[in-house]
TORTI-661850 format. One line per field, with one value per residue (C-alpha): residue in one letter; chain; x, y, z. Coordinates in steps of 0.02 Angstrom, whole numbers, plus 32768, in hexadecimal, padded with zeros to 4 digits. Layout:
# residues N
residu <- A | ...
chaine <- A | ...
px <- X | ...
py <- Y | ...
pz <- Z | ...
//
This chain:
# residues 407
residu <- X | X | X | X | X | X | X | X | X | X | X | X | X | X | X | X | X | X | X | X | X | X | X | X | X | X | X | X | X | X | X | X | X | X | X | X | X | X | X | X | X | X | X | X | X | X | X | X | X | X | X | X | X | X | X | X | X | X | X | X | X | X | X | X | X | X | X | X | X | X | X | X | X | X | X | X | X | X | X | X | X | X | X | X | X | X | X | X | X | X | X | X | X | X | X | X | X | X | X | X | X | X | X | X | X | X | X | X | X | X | X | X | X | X | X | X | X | X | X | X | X | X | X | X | X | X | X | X | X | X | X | X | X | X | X | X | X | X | X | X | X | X | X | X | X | X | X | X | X | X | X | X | X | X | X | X | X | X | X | X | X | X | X | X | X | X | X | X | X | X | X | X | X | X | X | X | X | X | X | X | X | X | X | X | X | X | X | X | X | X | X | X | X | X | X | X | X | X | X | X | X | X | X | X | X | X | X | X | X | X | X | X | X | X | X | X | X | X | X | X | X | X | X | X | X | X | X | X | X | X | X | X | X | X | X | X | X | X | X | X | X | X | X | X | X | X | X | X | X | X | X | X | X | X | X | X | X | X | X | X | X | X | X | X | X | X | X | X | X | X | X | X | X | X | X | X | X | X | X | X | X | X | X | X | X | X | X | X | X | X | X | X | X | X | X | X | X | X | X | X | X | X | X | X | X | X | X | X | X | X | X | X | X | X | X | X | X | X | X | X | X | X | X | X | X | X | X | X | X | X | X | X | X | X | X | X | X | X | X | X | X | X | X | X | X | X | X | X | X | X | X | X | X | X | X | X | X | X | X | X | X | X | X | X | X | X | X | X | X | X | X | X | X | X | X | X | X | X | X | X | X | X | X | X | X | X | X | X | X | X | X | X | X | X | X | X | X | X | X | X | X | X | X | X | X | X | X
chaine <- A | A | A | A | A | A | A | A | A | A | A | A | A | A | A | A | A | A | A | A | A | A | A | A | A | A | A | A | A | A | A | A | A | A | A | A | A | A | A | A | A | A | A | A | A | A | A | A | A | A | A | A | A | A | A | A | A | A | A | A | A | A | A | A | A | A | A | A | A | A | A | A | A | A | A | A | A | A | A | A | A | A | A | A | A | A | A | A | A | A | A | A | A | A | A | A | A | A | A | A | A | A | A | A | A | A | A | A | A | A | A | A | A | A | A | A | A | A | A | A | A | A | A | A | A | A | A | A | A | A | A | A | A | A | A | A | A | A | A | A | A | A | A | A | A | A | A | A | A | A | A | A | A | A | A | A | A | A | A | A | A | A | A | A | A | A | A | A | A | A | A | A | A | A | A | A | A | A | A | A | A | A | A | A | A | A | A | A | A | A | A | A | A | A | A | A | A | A | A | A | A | A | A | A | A | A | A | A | A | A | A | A | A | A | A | A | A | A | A | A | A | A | A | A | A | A | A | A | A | A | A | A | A | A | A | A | A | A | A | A | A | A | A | A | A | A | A | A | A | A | A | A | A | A | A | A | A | A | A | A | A | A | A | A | A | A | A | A | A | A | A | A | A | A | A | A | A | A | A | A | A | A | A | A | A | A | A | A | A | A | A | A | A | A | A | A | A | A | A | A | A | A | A | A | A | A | A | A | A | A | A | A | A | A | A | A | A | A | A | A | A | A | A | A | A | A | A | A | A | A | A | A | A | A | A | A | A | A | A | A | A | A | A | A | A | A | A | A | A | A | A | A | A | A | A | A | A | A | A | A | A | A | A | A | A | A | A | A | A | A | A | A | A | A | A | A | A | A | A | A | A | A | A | A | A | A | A | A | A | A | A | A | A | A | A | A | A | A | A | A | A | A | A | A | A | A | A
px <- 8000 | 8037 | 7FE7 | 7FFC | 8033 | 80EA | 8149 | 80F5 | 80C0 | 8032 | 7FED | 7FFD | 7F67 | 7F59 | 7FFB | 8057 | 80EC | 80EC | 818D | 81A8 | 8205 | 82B5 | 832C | 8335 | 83BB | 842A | 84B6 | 84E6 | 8459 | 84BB | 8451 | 83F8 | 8394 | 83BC | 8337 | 8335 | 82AF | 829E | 8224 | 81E1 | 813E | 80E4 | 815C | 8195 | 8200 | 8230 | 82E1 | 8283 | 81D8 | 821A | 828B | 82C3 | 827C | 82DF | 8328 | 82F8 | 8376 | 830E | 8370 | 82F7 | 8332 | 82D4 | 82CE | 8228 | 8206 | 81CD | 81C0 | 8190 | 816B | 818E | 80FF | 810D | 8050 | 800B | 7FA3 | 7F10 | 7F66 | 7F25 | 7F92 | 803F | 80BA | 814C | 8156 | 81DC | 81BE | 81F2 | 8262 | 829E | 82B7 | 8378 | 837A | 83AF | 8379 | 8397 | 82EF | 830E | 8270 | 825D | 81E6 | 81A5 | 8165 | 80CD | 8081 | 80A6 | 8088 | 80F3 | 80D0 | 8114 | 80A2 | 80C8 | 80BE | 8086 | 7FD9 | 7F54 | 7F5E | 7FF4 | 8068 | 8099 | 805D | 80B9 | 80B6 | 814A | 8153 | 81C1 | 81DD | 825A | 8237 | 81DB | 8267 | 827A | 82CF | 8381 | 83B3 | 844D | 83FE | 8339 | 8313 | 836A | 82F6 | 8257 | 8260 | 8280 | 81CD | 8176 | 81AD | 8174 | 80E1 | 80C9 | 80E8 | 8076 | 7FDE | 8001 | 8002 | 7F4E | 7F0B | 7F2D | 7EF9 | 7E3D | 7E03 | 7E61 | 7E1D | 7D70 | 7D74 | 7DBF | 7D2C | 7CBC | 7CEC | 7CE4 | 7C35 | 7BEA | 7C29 | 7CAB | 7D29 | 7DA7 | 7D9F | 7DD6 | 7E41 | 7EA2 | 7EA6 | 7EC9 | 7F84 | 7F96 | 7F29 | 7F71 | 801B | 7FE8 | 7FC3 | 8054 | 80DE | 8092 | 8053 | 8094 | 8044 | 7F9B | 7FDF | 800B | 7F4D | 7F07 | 7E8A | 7E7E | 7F12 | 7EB5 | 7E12 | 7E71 | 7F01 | 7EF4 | 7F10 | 7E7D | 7EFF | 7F20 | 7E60 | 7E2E | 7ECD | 7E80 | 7DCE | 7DA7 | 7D3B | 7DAC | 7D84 | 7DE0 | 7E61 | 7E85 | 7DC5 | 7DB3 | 7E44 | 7E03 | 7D56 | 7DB2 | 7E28 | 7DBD | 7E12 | 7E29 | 7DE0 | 7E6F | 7EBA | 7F0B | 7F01 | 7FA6 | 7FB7 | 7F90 | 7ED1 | 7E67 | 7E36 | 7D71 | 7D4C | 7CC9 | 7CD6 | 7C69 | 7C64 | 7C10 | 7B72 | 7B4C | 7B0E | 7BC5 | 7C22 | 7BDA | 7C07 | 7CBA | 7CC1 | 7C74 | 7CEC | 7D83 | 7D59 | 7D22 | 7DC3 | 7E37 | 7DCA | 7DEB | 7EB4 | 7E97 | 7E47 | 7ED3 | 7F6B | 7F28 | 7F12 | 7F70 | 7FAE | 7FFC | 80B5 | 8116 | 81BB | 8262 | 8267 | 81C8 | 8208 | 828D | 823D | 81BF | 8239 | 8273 | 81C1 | 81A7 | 824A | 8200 | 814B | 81BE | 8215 | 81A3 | 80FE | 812E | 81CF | 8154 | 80D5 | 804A | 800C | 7FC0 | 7F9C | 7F0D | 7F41 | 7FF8 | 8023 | 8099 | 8129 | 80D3 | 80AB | 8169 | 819D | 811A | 8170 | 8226 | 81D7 | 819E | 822C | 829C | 8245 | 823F | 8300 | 8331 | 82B3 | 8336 | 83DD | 843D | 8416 | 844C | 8505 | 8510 | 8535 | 85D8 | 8645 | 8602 | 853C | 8576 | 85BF | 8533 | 84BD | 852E | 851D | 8439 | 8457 | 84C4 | 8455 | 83AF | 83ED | 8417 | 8378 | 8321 | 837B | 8369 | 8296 | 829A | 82C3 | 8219 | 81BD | 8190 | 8157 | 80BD | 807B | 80B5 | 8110 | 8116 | 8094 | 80F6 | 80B1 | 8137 | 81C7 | 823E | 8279 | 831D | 82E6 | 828D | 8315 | 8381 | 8312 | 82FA | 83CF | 83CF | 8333 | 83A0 | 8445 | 83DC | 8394 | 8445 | 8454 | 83B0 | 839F | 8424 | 83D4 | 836F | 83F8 | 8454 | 83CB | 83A7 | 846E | 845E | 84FA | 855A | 8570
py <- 8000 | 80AB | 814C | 8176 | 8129 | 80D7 | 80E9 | 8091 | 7FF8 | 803D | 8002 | 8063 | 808F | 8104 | 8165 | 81B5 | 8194 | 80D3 | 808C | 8000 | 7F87 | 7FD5 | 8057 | 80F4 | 80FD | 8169 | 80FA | 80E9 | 816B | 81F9 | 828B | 8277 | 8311 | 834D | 83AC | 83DF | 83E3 | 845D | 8434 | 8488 | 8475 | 84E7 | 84D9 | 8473 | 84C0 | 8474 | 84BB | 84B3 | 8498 | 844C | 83BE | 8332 | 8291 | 81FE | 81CB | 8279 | 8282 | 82ED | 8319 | 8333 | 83A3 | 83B0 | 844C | 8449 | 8407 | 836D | 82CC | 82FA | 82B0 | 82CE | 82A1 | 828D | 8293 | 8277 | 8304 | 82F7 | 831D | 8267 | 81DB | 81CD | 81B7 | 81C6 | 81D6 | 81CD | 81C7 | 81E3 | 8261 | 829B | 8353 | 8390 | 82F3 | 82F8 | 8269 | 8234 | 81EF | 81A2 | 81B1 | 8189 | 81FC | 820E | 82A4 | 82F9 | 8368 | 833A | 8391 | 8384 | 83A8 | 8375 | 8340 | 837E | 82F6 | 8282 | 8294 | 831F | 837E | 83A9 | 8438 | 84B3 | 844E | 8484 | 8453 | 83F1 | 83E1 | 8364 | 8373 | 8301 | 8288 | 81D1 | 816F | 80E0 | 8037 | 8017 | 7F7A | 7F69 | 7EF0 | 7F06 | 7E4A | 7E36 | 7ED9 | 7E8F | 7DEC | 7E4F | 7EB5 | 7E0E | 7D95 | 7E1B | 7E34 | 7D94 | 7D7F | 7E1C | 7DBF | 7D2F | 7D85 | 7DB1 | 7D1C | 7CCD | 7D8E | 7D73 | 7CD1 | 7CDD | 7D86 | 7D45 | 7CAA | 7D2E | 7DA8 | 7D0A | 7CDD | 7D8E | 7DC9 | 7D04 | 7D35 | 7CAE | 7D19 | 7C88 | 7C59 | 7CF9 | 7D24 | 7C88 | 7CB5 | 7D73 | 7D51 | 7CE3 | 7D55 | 7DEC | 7D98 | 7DB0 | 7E65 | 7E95 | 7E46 | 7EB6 | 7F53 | 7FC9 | 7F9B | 7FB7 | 8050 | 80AA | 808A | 812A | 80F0 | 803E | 804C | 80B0 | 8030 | 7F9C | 7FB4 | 8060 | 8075 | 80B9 | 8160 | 8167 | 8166 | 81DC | 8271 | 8258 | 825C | 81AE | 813C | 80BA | 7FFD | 7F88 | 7EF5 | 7F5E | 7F86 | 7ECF | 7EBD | 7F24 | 7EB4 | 7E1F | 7E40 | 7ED3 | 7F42 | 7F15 | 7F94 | 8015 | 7FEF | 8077 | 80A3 | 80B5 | 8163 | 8152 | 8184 | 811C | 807B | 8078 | 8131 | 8127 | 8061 | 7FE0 | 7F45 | 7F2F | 7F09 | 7E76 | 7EF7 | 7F5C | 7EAE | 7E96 | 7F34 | 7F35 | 7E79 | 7EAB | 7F49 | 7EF3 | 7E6B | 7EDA | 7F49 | 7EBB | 7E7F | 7F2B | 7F18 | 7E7A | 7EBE | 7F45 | 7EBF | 7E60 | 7EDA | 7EDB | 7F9D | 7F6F | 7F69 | 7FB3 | 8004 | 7FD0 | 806E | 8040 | 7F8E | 7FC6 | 804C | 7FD9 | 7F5E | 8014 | 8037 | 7F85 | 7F94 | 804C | 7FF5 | 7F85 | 8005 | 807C | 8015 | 7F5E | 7F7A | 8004 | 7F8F | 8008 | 7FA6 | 7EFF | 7F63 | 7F05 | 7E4B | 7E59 | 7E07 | 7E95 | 7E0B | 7DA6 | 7E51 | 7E6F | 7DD9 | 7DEB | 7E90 | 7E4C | 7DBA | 7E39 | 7EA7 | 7E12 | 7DD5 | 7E96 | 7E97 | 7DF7 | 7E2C | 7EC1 | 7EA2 | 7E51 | 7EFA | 7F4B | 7EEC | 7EEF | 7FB4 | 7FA3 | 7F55 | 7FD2 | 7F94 | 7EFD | 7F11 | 7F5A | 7ECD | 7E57 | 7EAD | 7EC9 | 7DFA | 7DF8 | 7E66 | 7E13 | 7D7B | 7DA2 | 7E03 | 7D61 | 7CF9 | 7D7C | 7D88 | 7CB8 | 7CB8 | 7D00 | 7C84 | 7BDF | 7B57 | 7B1F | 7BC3 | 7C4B | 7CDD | 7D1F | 7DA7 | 7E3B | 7E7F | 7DFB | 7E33 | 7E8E | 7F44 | 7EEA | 7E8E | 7F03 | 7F7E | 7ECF | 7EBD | 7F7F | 7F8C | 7EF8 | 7F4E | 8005 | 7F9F | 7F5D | 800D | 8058 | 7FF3 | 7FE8 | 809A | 80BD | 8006 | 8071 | 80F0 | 8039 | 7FF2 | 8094 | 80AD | 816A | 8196 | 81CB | 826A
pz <- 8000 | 7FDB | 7FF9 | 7F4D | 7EB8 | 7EBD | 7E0F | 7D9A | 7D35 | 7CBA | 7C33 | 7B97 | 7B65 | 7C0A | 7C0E | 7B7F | 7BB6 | 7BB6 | 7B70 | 7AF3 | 7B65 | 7B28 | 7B51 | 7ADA | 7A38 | 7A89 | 7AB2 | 7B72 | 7BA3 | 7B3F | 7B64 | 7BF6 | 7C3A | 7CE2 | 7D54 | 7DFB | 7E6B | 7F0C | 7F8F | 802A | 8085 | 8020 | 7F75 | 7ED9 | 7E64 | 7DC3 | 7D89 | 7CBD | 7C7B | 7BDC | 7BCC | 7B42 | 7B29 | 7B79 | 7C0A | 7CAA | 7D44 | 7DC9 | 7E63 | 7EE9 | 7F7E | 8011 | 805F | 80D0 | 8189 | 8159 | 80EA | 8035 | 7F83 | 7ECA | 7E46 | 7D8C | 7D48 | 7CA1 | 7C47 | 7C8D | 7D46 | 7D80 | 7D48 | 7DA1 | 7D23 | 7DB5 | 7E63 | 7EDA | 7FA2 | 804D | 801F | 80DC | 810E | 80DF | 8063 | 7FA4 | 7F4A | 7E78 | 7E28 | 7D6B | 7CEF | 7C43 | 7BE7 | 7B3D | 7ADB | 7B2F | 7BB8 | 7C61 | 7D16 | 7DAC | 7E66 | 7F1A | 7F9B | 804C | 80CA | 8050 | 8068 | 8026 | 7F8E | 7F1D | 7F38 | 7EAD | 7E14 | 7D81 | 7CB7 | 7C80 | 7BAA | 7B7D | 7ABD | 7A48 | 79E3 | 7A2C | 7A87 | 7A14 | 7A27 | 79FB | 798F | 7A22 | 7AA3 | 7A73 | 7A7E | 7B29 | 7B63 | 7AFB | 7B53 | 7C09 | 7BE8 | 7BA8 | 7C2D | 7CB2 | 7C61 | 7C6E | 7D16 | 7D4E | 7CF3 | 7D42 | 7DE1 | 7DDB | 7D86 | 7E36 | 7E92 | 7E47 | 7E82 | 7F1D | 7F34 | 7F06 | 7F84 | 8014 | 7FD4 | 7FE3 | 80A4 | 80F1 | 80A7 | 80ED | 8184 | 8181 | 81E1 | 821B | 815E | 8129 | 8195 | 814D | 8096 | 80CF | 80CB | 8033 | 7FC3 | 7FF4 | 7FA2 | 7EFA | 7F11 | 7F5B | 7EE1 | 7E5F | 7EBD | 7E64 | 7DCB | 7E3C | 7E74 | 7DBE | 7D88 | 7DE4 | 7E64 | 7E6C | 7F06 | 7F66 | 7F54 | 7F5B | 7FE9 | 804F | 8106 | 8174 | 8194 | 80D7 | 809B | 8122 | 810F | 8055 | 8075 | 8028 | 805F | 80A9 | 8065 | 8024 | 8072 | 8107 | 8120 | 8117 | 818B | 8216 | 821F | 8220 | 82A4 | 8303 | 8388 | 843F | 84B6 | 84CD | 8417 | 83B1 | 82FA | 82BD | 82C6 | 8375 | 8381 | 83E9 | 8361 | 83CD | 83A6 | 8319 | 82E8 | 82E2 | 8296 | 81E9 | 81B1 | 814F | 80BB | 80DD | 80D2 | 802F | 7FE8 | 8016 | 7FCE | 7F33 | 7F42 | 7F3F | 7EBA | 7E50 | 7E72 | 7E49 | 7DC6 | 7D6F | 7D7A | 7D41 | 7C9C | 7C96 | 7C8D | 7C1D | 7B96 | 7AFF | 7B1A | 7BD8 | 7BC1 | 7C33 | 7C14 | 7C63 | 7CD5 | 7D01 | 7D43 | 7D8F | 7DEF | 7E2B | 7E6C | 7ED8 | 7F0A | 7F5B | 7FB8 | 7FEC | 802E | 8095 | 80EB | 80FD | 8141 | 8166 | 81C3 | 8227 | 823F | 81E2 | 8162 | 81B6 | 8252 | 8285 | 825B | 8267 | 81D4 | 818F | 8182 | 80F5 | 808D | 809C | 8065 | 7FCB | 7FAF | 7FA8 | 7F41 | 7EC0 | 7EC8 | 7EA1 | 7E0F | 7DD6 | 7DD1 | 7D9A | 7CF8 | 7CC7 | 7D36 | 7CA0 | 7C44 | 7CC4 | 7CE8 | 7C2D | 7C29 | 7C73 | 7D04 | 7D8E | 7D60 | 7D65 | 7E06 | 7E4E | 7E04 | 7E73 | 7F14 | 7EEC | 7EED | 7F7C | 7FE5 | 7FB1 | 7FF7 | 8096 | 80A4 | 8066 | 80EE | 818A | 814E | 815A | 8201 | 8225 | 81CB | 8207 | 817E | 81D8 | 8223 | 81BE | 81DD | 8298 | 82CF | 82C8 | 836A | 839F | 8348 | 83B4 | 838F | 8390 | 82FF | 82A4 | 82B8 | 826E | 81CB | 81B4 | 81A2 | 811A | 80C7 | 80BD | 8097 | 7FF5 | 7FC7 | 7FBB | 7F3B | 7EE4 | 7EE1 | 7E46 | 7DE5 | 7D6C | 7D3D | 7D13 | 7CB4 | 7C5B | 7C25 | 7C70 | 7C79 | 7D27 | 7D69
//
């Protein structure tokens, strides 16, 4: 779950700047645009309003008092094309886009949560970022095989989601509350792709906090959650307001309609994959693979996401599962730029593993992973220094794939 969109699976037919599954024919990333991006509480200021197709370095400073964001949106100011978040106060981060020809708007969002600060038009104009004949059936298969592996994804999220759907509006509770871990799986290995088609995040995975600070109506898995696993007398929301205030239980008519909600939610992304026009871009992979690795350290290692069942280590390990299958789909192009990407496609391996191996010791074959009300802060400081030791890393994987060259 993110409170807004993460960077970005989408399917063609929805953003303009969709790629073709290869990297532009300008050798190496010769070219690259460079922006930077101020933001305070109140700001974001774009150093151009016009750039060049291709591969787009933003640096992102962060001058305000607290955590920030950086949005890429389509032309009709709805459909993230790019996002990067968490940016800290004092922090100066690099986000790598690809864009094509077209309109485009940019805007920061303060806190991360209510509406976007100092919207701006970017035009990006150049001619269509073609593919090279260097590589392009190495970079065609990458796209197709995760493709592939995206559809497949949901074509075990839909019944699973149907049969979880099925338990909770019967009033089945125990039986839910057993297929609430293994269905959420699928959804989290791809959630970005969720995430880049506007609103069907918000429907299908937002946090009470989230939907409120936005003004949605909250449904979805976590409305779900909070029925099956209601709060004790004295419990807490996660942002530290008393869980009783306001809440009661749901009606059988109300468990229907959040069933029906989230079917028909996943029934949509479904749909969405699985037409001809979704292809997503290599950028787009990559970037993903980054914005899984974010949702682990920013709401499982917290505890935030599953805050009513607990279950926030199995959603982490469904993130890592995606992220993994994310890079292995373009870390050959990557390590085949040079002996540095190469190098640094090594130590993505090397760190994946031991994050694998620490995550396993949580996880017991017959029972599942441990409640993470039980895991120590010892522990979770333990798994939150692997998770930042494989972000260091992660974090310049798109510049690699993309061939932009180094500053």
């Amino acid at each position: 779950m993110s409170r807004r969109a993460l960077p970005l699976i989408a399917a063609s037919a929805l953003l303009a700047v969709v790629l073709t599954g290869c990297v532009p024919n300008r050798p190496g990333g010769a070219g690259a645009s460079a922006l930077t991006v101020d933001a305070a509480d109140t700001g974001c200021t774009v150093s151009s309003t016009t750039v060049t197709a291709g591969n787009v370095v933003f640096t992102f400073r962060n001058t305000g008092t607290d955590t920030n964001e950086f949005e890429i949106l389509a032309d009709d100011k709805l459909r993230v094309v790019g996002e990067k978040e968490n940016i800290t106060p004092g922090q100066t981060i690099t986000y790598v886009v690809q864009l094509q020809p077209g309109r485009y708007f940019t805007a920061c969002r303060f806190r991360q949560v209510g509406d976007l600060v100092g919207m701006a038009s970017l035009k990006v104009t150049g001619e269509r970022i073609r593919a090279s004949s260097n590589g392009s059936a190495r970079e065609s298969k990458a796209v197709a095989d995760y493709v592939s592996y995206v559809r497949s994804q949901t074509e075990q999220l839909l019944p699973a989601v149907t049969r979880f759907a099925d338990a909770y509006r019967s009033g089945d509770d125990p039986a839910a509350r057993s297929l609430y871990v293994t269905t959420r799986a699928y959804y989290e290995r791809i959630e970005p792709t969720a995430e880049a088609f506007g609103e069907l995040d918000p429907g299908i995975d937002y946090r009470e906090v989230d939907a409120l600070a936005e003004g949605r109506t909250w449904r979805g898995f976590h409305r779900i959650e909070k029925d099956l696993w209601p709060p004790a007398p004295g419990a807490v929301n996660s942002d530290g307001t008393p869980a009783d205030t306001g809440w009661a239980p749901s009606t059988p008519t109300e468990r229907a309609g959040y069933a029906d909600g989230l079917v028909a939610d996943v029934q949509k992304l479904f749909d969405l994959v699985h037409g001809k026009s979704f292809s997503p871009g290599l950028g787009e992979i990559s970037n993903g693979a980054i914005g899984l690795l974010d949702e682990v350290a920013t709401f499982k290692i917290t505890g935030e996401e599953d805050w009513w069942s607990g279950t926030d280590l199995a959603d982490f390990a469904a993130n890592l599962e995606g992220a993994k299958v994310a890079v292995d789909n373009v870390k050959e192009i990557a390590a085949s730029r040079g002996s540095r990407e190469a190098t640094l496609v090594r130590t993505i391996d090397a760190r994946f593993a031991s994050l694998k191996a620490l995550l396993a010791r949580y996880d017991d074959p017959q029972t599942g992973y441990l409640p993470y009300g039980q895991v120590t802060q010892a522990q979770r400081k333990e798994l939150s220094d692997s998770v930042n030791a494989l972000a260091e890393p992660m974090s310049r994987l798109t510049s690699s794939v993309l061939g932009v060259p180094k500053s």
